[in-house]
C-alpha positions in Angstrom: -82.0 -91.5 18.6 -79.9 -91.1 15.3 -78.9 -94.3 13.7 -75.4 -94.0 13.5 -75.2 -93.3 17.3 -77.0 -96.6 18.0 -74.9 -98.8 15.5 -72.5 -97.0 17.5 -73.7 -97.8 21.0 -74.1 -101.9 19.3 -71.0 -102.3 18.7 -71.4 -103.2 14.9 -68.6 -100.5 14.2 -65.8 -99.2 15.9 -66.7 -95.1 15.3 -69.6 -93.6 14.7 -67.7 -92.1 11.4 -67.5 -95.1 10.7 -71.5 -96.4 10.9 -72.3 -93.1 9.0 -69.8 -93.9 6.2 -72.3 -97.1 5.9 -74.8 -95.4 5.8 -73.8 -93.4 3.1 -73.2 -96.2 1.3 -76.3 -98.2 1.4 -75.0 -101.0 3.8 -78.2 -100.3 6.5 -81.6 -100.8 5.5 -85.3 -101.0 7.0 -87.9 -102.4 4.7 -85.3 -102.8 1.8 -85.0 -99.4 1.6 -81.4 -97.5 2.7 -81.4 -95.5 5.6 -79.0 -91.9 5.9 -77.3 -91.7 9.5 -79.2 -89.0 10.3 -82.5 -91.2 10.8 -84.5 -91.8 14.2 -84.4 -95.0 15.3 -87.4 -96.5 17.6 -87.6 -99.7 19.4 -89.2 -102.4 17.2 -87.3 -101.0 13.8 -85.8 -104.1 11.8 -82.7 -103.3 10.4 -80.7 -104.8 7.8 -77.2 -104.4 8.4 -73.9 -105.2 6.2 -70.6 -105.3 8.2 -67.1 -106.7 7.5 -68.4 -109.4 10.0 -71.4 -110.7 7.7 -74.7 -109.5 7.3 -77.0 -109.0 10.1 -81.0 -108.9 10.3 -81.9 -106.9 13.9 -85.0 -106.0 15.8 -83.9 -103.1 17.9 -84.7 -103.7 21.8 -83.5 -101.0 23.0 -81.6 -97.5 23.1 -78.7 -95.7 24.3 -76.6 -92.8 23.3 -73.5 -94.4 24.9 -71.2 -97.4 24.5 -70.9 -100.0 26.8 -69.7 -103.5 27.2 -70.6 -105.9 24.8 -73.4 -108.0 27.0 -74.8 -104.7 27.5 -74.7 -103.9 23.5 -76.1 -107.0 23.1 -78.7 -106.3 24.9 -80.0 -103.4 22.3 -81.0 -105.9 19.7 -82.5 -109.4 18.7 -80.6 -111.1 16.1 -83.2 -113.1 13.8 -82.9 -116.6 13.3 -82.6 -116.9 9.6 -79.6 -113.7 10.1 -77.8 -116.4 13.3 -78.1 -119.2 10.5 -76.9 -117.6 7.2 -74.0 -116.3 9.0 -73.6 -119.6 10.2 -73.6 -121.3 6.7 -71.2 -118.3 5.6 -68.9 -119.5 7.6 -68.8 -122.7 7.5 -68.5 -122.4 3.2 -65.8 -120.0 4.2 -63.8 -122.7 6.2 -64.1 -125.3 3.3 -62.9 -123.1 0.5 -59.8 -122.6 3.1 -59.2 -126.8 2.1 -59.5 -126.2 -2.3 -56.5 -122.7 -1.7 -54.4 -123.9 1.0 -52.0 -121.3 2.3 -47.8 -121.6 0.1 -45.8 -123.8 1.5 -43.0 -120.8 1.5 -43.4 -116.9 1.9 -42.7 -115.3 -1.5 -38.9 -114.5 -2.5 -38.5 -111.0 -3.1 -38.7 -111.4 -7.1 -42.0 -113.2 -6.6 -43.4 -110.1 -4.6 -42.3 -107.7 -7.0 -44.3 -109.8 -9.5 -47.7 -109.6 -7.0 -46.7 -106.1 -6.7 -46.8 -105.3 -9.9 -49.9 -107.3 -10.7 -52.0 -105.5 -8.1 -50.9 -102.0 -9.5 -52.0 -102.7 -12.9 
């Protein structure tokens, strides 16, 4: 089965354009080395995988060519324990850093965003 149809089927991206555009850019490995979309997966692969949602460290369980409910996904691969408790920590750094840059009391008047506008473009 290719790759991008099983990080498909897995639910660790919304298109399979998607899973092949990471892919392409070095965001799925096995063994440390990148894998192209156009791989065959087999049960037992481990697979390093970088997503929006954190980084993920699989043992494929299973296969299927289509998408199903997320128990079922979920049911494709083994998360590892050190993966479950680095995402963990992530997180959990991720909430305290919300405490040190709280959120401005006001939204921006329309000078200020012009300002952040004008930063970001330059």
């Amino acid at each position: 089965m290719r790759l991008d149809k099983w990080l498909w089927a897995a639910r660790f991206f919304k298109t399979r354009t998607l899973a092949a555009k990471a892919c392409e850019l070095g965001r799925i490995e096995a063994n440390h080395q990148p894998l192209r979309s156009s791989r065959e997966i087999r049960i037992g692969d481990r697979l390093q995988i970088k997503t929006e949602g954190g980084d993920f460290e699989v043992d494929v369980l299973g296969l299927s060519e289509v998408r199903g409910p997320a128990p079922v996904a979920q049911a494709l691969y083994r998360e590892t324990g050190e993966s479950r408790e680095a995402r963990a920590q992530l997180a959990v750094e991720r909430r305290a850093g919300l405490h040190f840059t709280p959120a401005p009391a006001t939204r921006p008047s329309k000078r200020d965003r012009r300002l952040i506008h004008r930063f970001r473009s330059d």
